[in-house]
N, CA, C and O of each residue as an XYZ file, in Angstrom:
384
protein
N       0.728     16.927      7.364
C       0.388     15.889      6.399
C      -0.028     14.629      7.176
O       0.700     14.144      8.042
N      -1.258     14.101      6.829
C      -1.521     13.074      7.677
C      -1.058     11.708      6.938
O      -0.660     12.008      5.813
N      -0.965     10.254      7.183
C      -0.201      9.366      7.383
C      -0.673      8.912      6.098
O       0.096      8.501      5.229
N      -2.108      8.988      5.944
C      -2.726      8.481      4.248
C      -1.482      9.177      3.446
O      -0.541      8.584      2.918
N      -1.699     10.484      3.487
C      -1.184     11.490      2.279
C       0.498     11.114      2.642
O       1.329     11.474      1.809
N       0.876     10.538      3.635
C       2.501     10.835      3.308
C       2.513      9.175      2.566
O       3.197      9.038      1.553
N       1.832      8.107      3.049
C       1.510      6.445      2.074
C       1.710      7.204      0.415
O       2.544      7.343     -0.480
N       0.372      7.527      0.762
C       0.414      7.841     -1.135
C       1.919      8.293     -2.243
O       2.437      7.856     -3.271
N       2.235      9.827     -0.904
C       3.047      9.975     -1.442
C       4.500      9.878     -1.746
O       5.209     10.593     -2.453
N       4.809      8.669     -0.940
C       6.322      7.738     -1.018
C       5.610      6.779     -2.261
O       6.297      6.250     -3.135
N       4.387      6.672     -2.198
C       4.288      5.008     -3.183
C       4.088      5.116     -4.532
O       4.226      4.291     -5.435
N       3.512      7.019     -4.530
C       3.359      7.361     -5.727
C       5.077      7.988     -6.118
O       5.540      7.405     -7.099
N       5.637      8.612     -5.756
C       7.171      8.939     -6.095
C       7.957      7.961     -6.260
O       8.694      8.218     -7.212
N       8.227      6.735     -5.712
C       8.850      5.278     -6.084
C       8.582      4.579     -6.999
O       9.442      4.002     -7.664
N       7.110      4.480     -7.245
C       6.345      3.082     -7.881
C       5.897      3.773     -8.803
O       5.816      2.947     -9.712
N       5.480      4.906     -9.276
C       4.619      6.026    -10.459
C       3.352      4.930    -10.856
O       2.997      4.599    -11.988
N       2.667      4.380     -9.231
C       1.696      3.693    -10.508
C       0.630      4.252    -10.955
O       0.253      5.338    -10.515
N      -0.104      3.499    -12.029
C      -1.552      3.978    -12.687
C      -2.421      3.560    -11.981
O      -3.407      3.653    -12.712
N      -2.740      3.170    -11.081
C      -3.954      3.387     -9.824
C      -3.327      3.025     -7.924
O      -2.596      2.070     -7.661
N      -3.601      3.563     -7.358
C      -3.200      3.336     -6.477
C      -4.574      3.852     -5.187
O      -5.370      4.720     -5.545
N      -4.680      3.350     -4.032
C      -5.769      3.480     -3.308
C      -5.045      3.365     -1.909
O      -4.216      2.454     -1.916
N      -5.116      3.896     -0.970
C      -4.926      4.368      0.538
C      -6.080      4.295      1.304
O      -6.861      5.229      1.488
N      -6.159      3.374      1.668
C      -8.096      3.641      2.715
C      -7.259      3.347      3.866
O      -6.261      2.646      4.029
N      -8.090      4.224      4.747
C      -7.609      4.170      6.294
C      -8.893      3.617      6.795
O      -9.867      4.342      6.993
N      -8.900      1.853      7.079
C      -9.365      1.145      7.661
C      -9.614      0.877      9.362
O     -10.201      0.044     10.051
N      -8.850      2.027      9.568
C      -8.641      2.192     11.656
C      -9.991      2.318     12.212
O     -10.174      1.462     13.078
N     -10.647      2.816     12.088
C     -12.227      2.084     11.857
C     -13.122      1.092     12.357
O     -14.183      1.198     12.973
N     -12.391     -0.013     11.914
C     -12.706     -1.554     11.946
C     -11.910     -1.927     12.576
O     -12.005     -3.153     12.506
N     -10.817     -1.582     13.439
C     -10.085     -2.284     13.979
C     -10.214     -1.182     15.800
O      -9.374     -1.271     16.695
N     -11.271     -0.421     15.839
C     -11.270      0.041     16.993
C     -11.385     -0.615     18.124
O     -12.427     -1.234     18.341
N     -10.275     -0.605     19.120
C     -10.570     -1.763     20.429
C      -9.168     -2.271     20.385
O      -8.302     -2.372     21.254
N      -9.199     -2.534     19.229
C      -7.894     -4.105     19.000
C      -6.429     -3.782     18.959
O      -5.842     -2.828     18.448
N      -6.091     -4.580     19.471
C      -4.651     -4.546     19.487
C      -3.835     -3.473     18.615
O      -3.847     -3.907     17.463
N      -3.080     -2.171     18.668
C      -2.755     -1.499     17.808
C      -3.091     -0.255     17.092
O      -2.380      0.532     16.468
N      -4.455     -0.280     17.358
C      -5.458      0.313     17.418
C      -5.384      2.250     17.886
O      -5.248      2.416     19.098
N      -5.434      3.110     17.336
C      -4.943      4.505     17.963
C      -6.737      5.083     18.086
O      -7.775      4.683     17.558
N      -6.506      5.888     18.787
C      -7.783      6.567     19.467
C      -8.022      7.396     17.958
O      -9.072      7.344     17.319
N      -6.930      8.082     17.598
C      -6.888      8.994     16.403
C      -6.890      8.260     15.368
O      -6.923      8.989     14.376
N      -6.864      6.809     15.002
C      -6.834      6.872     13.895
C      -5.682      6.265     13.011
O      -4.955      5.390     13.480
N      -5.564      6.611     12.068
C      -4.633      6.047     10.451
C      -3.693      5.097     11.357
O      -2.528      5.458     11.529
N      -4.160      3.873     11.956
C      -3.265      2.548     12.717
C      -3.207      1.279     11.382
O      -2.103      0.823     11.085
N      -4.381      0.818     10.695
C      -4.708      0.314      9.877
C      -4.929      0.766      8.532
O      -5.848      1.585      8.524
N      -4.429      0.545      7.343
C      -4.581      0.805      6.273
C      -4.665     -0.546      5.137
O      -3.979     -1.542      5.369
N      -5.365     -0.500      4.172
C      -5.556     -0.909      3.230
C      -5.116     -0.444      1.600
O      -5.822      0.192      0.818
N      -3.821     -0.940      1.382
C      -3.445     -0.439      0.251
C      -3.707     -1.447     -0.956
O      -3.413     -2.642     -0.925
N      -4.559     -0.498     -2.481
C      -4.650     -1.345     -3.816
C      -3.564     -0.346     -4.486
O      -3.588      0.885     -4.511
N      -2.905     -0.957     -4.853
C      -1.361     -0.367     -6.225
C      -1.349     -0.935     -6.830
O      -1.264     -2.087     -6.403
N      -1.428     -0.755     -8.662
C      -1.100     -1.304     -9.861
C       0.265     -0.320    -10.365
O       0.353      0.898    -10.516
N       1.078     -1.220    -10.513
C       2.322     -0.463    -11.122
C       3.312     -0.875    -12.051
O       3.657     -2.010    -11.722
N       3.870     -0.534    -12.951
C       4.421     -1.684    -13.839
C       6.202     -2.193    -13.200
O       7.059     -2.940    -13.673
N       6.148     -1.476    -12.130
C       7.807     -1.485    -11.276
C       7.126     -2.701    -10.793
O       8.223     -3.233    -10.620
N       6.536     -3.357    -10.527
C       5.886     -4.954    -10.204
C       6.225     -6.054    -11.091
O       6.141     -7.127    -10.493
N       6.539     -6.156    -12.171
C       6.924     -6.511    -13.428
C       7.980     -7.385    -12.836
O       8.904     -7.164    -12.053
N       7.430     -8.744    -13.629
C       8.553     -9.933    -12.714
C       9.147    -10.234    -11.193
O      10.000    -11.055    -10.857
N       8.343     -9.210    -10.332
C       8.128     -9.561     -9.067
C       7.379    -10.355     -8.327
O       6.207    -10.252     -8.689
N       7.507    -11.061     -7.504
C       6.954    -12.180     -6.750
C       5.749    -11.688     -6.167
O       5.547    -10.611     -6.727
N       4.917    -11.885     -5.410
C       3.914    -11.000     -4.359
C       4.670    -11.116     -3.401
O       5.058     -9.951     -3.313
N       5.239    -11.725     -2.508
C       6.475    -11.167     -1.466
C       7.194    -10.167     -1.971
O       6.965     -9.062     -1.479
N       7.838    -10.220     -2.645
C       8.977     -8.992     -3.104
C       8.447     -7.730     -3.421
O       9.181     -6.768     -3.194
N       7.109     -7.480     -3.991
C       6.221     -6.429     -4.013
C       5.792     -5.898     -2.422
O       6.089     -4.741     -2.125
N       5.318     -6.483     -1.740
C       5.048     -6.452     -0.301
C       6.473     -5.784      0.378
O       6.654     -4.578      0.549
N       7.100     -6.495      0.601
C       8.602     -6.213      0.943
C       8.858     -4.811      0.638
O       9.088     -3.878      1.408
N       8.758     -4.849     -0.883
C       9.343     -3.155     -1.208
C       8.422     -2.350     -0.899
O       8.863     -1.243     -0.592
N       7.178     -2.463     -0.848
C       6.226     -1.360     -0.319
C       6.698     -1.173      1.407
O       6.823     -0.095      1.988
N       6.906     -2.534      1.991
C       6.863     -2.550      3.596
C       8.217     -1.657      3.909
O       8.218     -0.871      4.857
N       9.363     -1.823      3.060
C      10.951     -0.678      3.286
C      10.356      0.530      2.586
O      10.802      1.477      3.233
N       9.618      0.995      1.652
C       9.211      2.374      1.455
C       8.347      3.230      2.799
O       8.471      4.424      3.071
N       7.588      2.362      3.407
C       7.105      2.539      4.517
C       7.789      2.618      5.938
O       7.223      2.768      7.021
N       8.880      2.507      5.730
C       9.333      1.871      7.070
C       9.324      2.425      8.289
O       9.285      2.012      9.449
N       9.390      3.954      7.487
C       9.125      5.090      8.672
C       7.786      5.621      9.595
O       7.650      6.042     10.744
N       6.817      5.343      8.367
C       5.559      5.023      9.131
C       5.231      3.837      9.891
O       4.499      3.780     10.879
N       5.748      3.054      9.416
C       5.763      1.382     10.633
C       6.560      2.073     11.962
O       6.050      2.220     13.072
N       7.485      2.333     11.702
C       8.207      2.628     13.165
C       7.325      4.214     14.319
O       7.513      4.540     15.491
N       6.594      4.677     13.451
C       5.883      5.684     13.971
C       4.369      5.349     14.699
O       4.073      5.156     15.879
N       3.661      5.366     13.620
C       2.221      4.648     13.878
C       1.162      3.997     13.094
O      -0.026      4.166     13.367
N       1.582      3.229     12.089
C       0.971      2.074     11.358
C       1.266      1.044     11.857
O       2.448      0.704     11.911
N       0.105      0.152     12.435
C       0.262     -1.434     12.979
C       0.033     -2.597     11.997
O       0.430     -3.762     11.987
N      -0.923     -1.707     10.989
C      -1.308     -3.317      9.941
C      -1.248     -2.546      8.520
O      -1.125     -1.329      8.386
N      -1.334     -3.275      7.735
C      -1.024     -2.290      6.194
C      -1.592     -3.661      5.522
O      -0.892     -4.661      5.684
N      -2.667     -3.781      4.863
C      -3.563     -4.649      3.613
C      -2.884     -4.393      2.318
O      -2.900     -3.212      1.973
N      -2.186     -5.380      1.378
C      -1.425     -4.867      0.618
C      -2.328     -5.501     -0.901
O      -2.490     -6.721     -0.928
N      -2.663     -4.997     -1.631
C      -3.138     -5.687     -3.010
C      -2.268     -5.146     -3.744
O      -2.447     -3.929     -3.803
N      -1.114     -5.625     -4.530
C      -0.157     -5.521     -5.387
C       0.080     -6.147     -6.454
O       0.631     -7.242     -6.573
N      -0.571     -5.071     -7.711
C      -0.620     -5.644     -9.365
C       0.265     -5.390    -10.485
O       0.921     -4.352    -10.405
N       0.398     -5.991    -11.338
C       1.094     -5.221    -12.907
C       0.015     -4.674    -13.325
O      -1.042     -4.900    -12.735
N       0.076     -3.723    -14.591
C      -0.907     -3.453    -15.187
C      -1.365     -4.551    -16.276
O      -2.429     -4.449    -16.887
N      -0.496     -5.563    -16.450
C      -0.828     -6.816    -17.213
C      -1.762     -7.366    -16.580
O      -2.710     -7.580    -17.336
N      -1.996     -7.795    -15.235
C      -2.454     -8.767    -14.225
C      -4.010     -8.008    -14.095
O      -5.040     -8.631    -13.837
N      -3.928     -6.445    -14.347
C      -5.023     -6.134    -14.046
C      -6.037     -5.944    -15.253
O      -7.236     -6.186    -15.118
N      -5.248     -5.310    -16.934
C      -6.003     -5.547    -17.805
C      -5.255     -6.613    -18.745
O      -4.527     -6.050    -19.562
N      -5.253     -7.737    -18.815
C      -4.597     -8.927    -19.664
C      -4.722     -8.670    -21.010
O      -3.786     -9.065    -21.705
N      -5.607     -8.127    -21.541
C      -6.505     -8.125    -22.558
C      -5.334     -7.084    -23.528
O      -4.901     -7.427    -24.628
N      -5.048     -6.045    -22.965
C      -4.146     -4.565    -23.156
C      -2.619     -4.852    -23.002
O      -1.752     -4.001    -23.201
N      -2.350     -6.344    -22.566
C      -1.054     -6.438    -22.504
C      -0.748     -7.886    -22.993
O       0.315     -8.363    -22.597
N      -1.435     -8.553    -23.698
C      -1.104     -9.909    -24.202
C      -0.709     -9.752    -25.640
O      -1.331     -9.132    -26.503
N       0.781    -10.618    -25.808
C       1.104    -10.429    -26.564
C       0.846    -11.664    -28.244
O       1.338    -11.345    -29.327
């Protein structure tokens, strides 16, 4: 299982959200600090989830960064975090 597919699938088993996105950005960061010859070093994560609900954007970050923790200690150097409610993303579908 490569490092995308094990992201997804801690963030999708914790968080159950309704969109979620994994891009392995290692890519763009070839050369630089952190950087793996192979690959998945950098990632870019978008998650909408309603377990976000009255969370801060630190505290969202945070809990994604301890769901991860095992891939940080392995071989992820940077992780791009975009972290939504599903309110925040369609307002329209959730205003009361």
């Amino acid at each position: 299982m490569t490092i995308a597919e094990r992201i997804r699938a801690k963030l999708e088993s914790a968080l159950s959200p309704a969109h979620l996105a994994v891009i392995d950005d290692s890519h763009r960061h070839a050369g630089h600090i952190g950087a793996r010859p192979g690959g998945e070093s950098h990632f870019r994560i978008e998650i909408v989830a309603a377990a976000f609900t009255g969370q801060s954007r630190v505290a969202r970050q945070r809990q994604i960064y301890a769901l991860l923790a095992e891939e940080f200690a392995e071989s992820v150097h940077a992780l791009q975090i975009t972290a939504k409610t599903p309110a925040e993303v369609f307002p329209r579908e959730y205003s009361t």
